[in-house]
N, C-alpha and C positions, 0 to 999 in steps of 0.2 A: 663650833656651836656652843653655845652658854650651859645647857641643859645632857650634853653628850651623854649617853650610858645611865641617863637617871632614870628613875620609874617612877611614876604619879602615880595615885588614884587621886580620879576629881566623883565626890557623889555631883547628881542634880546634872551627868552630862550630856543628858540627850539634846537637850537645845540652850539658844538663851547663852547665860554667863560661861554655865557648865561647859558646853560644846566650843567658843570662842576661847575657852582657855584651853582644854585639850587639843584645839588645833594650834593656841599660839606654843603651849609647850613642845610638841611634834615638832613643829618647826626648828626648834632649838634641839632637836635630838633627841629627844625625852619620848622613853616607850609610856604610854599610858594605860592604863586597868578606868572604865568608863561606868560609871555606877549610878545607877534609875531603875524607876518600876518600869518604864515603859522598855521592851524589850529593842521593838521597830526603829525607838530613837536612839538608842547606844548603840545596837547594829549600825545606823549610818554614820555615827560619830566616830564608831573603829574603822567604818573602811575609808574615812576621811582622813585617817591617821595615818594607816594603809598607804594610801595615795603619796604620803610623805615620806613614804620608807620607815617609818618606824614601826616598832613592833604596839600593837593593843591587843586588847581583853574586852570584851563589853559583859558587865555581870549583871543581873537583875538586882537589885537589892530594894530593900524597904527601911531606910537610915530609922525608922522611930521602931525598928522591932533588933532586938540585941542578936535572936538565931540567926535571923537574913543577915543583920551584918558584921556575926561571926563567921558564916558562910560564904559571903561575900570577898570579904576580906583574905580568905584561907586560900580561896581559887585565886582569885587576886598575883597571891604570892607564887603561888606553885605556878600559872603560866607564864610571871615575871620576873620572879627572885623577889627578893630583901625591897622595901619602898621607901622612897629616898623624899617624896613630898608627898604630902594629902591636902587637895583642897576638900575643904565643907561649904560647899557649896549649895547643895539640896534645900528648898525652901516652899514654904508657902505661905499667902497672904490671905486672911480673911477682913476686909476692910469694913464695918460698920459702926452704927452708934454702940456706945457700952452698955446700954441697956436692954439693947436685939441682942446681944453675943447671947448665944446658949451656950452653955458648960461642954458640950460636944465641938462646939467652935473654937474654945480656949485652948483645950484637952490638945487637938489636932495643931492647934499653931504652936504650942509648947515640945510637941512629940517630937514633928520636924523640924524645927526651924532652932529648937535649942538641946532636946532629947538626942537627937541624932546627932548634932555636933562631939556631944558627951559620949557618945556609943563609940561614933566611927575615931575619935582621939584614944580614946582606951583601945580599941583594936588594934593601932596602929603603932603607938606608945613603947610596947615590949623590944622589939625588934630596935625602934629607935635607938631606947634607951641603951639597951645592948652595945648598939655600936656609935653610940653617944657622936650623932650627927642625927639630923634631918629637920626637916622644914611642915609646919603646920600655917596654912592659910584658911582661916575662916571670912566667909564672904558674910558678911553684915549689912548694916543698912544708915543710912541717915535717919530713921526710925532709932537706932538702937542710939545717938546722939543727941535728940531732943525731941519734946514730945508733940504729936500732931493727932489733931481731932481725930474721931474715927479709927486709929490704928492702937486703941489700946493694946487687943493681947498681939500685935506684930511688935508694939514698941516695946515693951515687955521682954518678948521672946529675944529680940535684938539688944536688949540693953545687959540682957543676960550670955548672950553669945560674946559681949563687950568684955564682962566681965569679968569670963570665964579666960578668954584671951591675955586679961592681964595678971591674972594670978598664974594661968599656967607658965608665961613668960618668966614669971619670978619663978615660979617651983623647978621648970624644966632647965633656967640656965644650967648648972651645975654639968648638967646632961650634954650640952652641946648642941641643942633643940630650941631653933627659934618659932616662934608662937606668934601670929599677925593676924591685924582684921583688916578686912576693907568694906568703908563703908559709903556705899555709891548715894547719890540724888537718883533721880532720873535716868530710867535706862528702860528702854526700848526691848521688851521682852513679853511672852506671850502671858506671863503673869501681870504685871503693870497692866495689859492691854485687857483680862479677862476682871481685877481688879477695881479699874479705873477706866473704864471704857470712854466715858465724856471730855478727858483731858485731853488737852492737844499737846501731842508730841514731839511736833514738828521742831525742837531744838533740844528734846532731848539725848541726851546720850546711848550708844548703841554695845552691844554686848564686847564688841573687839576693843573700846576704850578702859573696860575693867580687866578685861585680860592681860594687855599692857602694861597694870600695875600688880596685875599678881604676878607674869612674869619679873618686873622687876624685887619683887619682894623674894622672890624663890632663888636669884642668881645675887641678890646683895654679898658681900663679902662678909664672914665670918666673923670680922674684928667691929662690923656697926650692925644695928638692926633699925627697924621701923614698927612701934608696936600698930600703932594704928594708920589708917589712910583715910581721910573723909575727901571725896574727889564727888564732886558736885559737875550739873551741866554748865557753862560757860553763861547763862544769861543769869545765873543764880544768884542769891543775896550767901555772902560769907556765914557761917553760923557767926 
């Protein structure tokens, strides 16, 4: 198995990206620590982990507050050991004109979506750096790639999660610590769907196509990396 003996935390994995990746990891052997507010949905993402033999954790967490995911993170280690990959996964989208955004709308898409990447990497970092190995996957967006009406504070947030990805890659080599984004099109998740409800999806892509690539971003060989990944649906225009 690719992933034998590792331990993940993915945040954001009660369903969606989050949950399709903790199950493709499992698959590859890899115990996982399963991190959401909603408790009900990381309970069934660890007993689907479960079902694979491997070992989970399902922890509550709130990625945009630093106590939950100092918290988080502490239980984490102590039902798992030492964490060998973290996705940042955790997101949310508020889609309208830039002129409706209220400053509570911003506040929130910044907290999560790029606040929480910044938390849950610092949390995780120590331990890395220590034994100068492990693997950081931030899930991004084609949002965080170029700019689309309507998505100002998502494109924002994501160009900032971009960013963040390529300076820690630079800072963390030394460490032994690769640092990735992946930044999907179109995927088929309860967010897109609460969102963008009037889009037809019918060719978009589905949560198990990005897990695919974070698996392979997590099992790459030591000597190449991938900083970024822009993986688009099939009917799509190239950027």
């Amino acid at each position: 198995m690719l992933l034998d003996g590792k331990n993940a935390i993915v945040t954001g994995a009660g369903r969606g990206i989050g949950r399709a990746i903790a199950e493709a990891f499992a698959e590859q052997g890899c115990n996982i620590a399963a991190l959401a507010r909603s408790q009900g949905e990381i309970d069934e993402t660890i007993e689907s982990v479960w079902r694979l033999g491997r070992g989970g954790v399902a922890v509550s967490c709130d990625v945009a507050r630093a106590d939950s995911v100092i918290q988080a993170f502490r239980e984490a280690e102590e039902k798992l050991g030492t964490i060998d990959i973290l996705v940042n996964n955790a997101g949310l989208a508020c889609f309208k004109p830039f002129a409706e955004l209220s400053l509570a709308d911003w506040e929130e898409t910044m907290a999560v979506n790029l606040t929480g990447t910044f938390l849950c990497t610092q949390a995780v970092l120590p331990g890395m750096m220590k034994r100068r190995s492990g693997k950081i996957i931030n899930i991004s967006s084609v949002s965080g790639l170029k700019p689309i009406a309507e998505q100002s504070a998502y494109c924002a947030a994501k160009h900032g999660v971009n960013g963040l990805t390529k300076a820690l890659a630079l800072e963390l080599q030394p460490h032994g610590i690769g640092v990735h984004a992946i930044c999907p099109g179109g995927v088929v998740t309860r967010l897109s769907e609460e969102a963008m409800p009037e889009r037809d999806k019918s060719g978009w892509m589905l949560p198990e196509d990005i897990a695919h690539t974070a698996l392979f971003l997590a099992t790459q060989h030591p000597r190449a990396t991938t900083d970024i990944i822009h993986i688009r649906r099939f009917d799509s225009s190239p950027l």
